[in-house]
C-alpha positions, 0 to 999 in steps of 0.5 A: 214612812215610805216604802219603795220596791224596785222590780226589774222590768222587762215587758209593759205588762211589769210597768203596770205592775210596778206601779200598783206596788209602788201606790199600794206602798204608800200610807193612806193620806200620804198620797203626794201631789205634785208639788208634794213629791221630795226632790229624791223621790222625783229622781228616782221616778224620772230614772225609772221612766228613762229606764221604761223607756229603754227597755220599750225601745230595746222590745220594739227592736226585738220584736222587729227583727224577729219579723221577715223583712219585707221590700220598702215598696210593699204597703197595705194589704200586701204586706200581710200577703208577703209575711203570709207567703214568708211564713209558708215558706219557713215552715215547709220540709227541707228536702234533703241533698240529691246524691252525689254523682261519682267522680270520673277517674280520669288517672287509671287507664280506661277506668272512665268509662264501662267497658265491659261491652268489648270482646275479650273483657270480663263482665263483671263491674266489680270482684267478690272479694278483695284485700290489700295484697291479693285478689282471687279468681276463679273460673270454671269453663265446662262445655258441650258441643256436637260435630254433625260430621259424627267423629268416631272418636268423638275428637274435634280438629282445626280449633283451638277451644273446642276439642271433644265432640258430643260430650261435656268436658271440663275446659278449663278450671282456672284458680288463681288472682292478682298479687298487688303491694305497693308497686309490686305486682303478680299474677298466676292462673291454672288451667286444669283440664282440657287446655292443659294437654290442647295448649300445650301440644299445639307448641312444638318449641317444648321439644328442643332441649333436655328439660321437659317444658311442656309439664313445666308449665301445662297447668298455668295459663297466666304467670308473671311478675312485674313493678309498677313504676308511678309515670304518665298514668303509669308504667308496667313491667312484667316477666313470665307468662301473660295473655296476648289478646291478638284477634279480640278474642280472649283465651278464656272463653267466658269473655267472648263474644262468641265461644268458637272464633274465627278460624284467623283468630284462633290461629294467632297466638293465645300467650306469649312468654317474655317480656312485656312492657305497658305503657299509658301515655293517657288513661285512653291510650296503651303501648305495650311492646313485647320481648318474647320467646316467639310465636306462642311458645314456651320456648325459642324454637331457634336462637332469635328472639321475637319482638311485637307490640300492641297499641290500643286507643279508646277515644270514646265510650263506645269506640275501641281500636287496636293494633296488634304486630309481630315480627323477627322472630324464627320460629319455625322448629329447626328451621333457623333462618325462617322469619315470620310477621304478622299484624292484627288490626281491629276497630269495635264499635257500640251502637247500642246501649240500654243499660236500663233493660232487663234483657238486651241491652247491649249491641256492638260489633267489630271489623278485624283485618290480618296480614301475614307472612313467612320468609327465608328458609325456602319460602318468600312473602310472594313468588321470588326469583328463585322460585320460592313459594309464596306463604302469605295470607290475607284474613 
């Protein structure tokens, strides 16, 4: 009898196999020749020599497609160098992505560049501590300065920054921060010390009226609050009050250049109280009109109202320009026909700038021009006619 086990192929190294089974199943004196094969028996064998030579085609393929392709124009010795070079390659490390470089904001005004170079800017690139409606701060300004002119009483005269001489005071101790939900906005910052009794005494419009203005607000320096409404790159409106900014110099010390500045400077104002409107037509460009009291005022030393504004253009990183103008307003105590106008003008300009050096890295400076003048009430812009005095000046 015979005897036929089928094996399921997949390699040549099973066809030989198969057939050592197959002859080794087979009576001995029964080896057929060919003539002696059954017609059964040679249908079977053919089926399975189509079937090898199936799977022989199937591995070929397999085998070829797991090579590298290489170009048709290779042959000989250059084929081993390609799939030599093909498989070096295969086998070195992936390098991993360089990071991504941020993106440039260019929708929130001048967030596109760093500007803590400037005159009157924090210095700061980012906050100790954030949340989703308030940002603290706070500052603490304790100074030391010595008068060669050796005061008696140790006071200072003619500035507005440094008041005591030879001794260290506390300035200014300001807490404080930002309010921000949604579009609603505030801000508020003390000034216990020094500039809560220098501030307030430089401002004589506290004395008109029965309420006492002058304690009111002596231990704030910033407070206000506004609406942000989604225009342009964005439209701020704000109540109270805020910093001016006239002249460069801020009236926190910390972020000036310089700690005493210049006589002009230091006589513009350091506050308005008011209204003022902030708008961006580009995230380069600022046009802030003023509603306010007057010059440096908590309130209106006579019935009319001052108006000024501020324009400020950054075009380039290392370039910033600013206006600043004042005018209508009569503020001169119980003299309620004198009107007063000012305008501002700076240009600052960075030239040098190596962010990589530990020590300076930074160079910048600034060209500031004002004009002024008061009119009315017995004085003129320039000698008139009727002989009133010029009250003008150039800085």
């Amino acid at each position: 009898m015979t005897k036929l086990t089928f094996v399921s192929l997949a390699t040549p190294l099973w066809l030989a196999l198969f057939c050592v089974s197959l002859q080794a199943q087979l009576p001995v004196g029964d080896t057929p020749g060919a003539s002696e094969i059954s017609p059964a028996i040679a249908k079977r064998l053919e089926a399975m020599e189509a079937r090898i030579e199936q799977l022989e085609a199937e591995l070929k393929k397999k085998t070829t497609a797991n090579q590298p392709s290489l170009p048709s124009t290779l042959a000989g010795p250059e084929i081993g160098n390609a799939v030599a070079s093909a498989s070096a390659a295969s086998t070195q490390e992936v390098q991993p992505p360089a990071p991504a470089v941020p993106a440039v904001d260019n929708i929130t005004p001048f967030a596109d560049y760093d500007w803590t170079w400037l005159n009157g800017n924090p210095r700061n690139h980012d906050v100790a501590y954030d949340s989703k409606f308030f940002t603290p701060e706070i500052r603490a300004d304790i100074t030391w300065n010595y008068d060669f002119n050796k005061p008696s009483d140790n006071s200072e005269g003619g500035s507005s920054e440094l008041f005591r001489s030879n001794e260290i005071q506390l300035e200014q101790l300001g807490l404080g921060g930002d309010f921000h939900w949604d579009n609603v906005r505030a801000r508020f910052m003390t000034q216990f010390g020094e500039y809560s009794t220098a501030t307030i005494r430089n401002d004589p419009s506290t004395a008109k009226g029965q309420w006492d203005l002058a304690d009111a607000n002596r231990y704030l320096s910033e407070a206000y609050g506004g609406y942000h409404i989604n225009w342009m790159h964005g439209l701020n409106i704000d109540a109270g009050i805020f910093m001016s900014y006239v002249g460069l110099f801020s009236y926190y010390n910390f972020d000036n250049w310089a700690y005493q500045p210049s006589y002009v400077s230091s006589n513009t104002p350091w506050f308005f109280q008011g209204i003022r409107i902030q708008m961006f037509p580009t995230h380069h460009l600022k046009i802030e009109p003023w509603i306010i009291n007057g010059w440096q005022s908590y309130a209106s030393s006579n019935s009319r109202k001052g108006l000024g504004g501020q324009i400020k253009w950054t075009p380039f990183p290392w370039l910033n320009i600013l206006s600043n103008n004042y005018g209508l307003g009569h503020d001169d105590l119980y003299t309620p026909n004198r009107g007063r106008i000012h305008t501002d003008n700076s240009i600052e300009i960075k030239y040098f700038d190596h962010p990589e050096r530990k020590g300076l890295d930074k160079m910048a400076l600034s060209f500031t021009g004002d004009l002024g003048c008061e009119f009315g009430g017995g004085v003129s812009c320039h000698n008139d006619s009727n002989g009133h005095p010029k009250q003008s000046f150039v800085g």
